[in-house]
C-alpha positions, 0 to 999 in steps of 0.5 A: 751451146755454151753456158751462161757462165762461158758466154759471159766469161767471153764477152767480158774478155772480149775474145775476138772469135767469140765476139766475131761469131755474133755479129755474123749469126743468124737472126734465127740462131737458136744459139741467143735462146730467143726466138726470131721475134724476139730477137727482132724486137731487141735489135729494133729497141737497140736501134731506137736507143743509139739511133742508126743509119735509114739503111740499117732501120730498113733491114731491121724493119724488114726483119723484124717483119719477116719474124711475124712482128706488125707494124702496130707492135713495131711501133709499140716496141717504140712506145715501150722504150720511153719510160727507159731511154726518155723521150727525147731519143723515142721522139729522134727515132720516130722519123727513122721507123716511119720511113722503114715502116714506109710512112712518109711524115713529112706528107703527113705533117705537111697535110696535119689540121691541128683539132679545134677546141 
């Protein structure tokens, strides 16, 4: 495994094999020094932050899973970014995580009553 120093060194000059072997490495590579929910809950927080494709958010979901994570702390993963990212982009991501998750908003908004005071 690489040091730091030499990971950091090959990023910043962009070195192609380099930069190549991580997108194609396992979710479970020990190589990231995370474990896989870990990993799981940086790639949904990256997704939450640029926004994505509902393809994407559906894997990433289905991984994020798979690694033992629960839908509770998938959402909470979303809640947790908002002091960072702001709410504007939480609130776009929203609709994307719940259809992953396989909650259908759109039914939920359409049925919603709001409380009376």
């Amino acid at each position: 495994m690489a040091s730091n120093e030499e990971v950091l060194r090959k990023l910043t000059i962009g070195d192609p094999a380099f930069c190549r072997a991580l997108v194609l490495a396992e979710v479970d590579d020990p190589q990231h020094g995370l474990d896989a929910r870990g990993v799981a809950l940086l790639r949904l927080g990256a997704l939450i932050a640029r926004g994505a494709a509902l393809p994407t958010w559906q894997q990433c979901v289905w991984q994020a899973l798979s690694a033992g994570l629960s839908p509770d702390e998938i959402v909470g993963s979303l809640m947790a970014l908002a002091p960072t990212i702001g709410p504007d982009r939480v609130v776009a991501a929203a609709p994307d995580l719940a259809q992953a998750l396989g909650f259908d908003v759109d039914a939920a908004l359409f049925s919603w009553q709001p409380k009376s005071e």
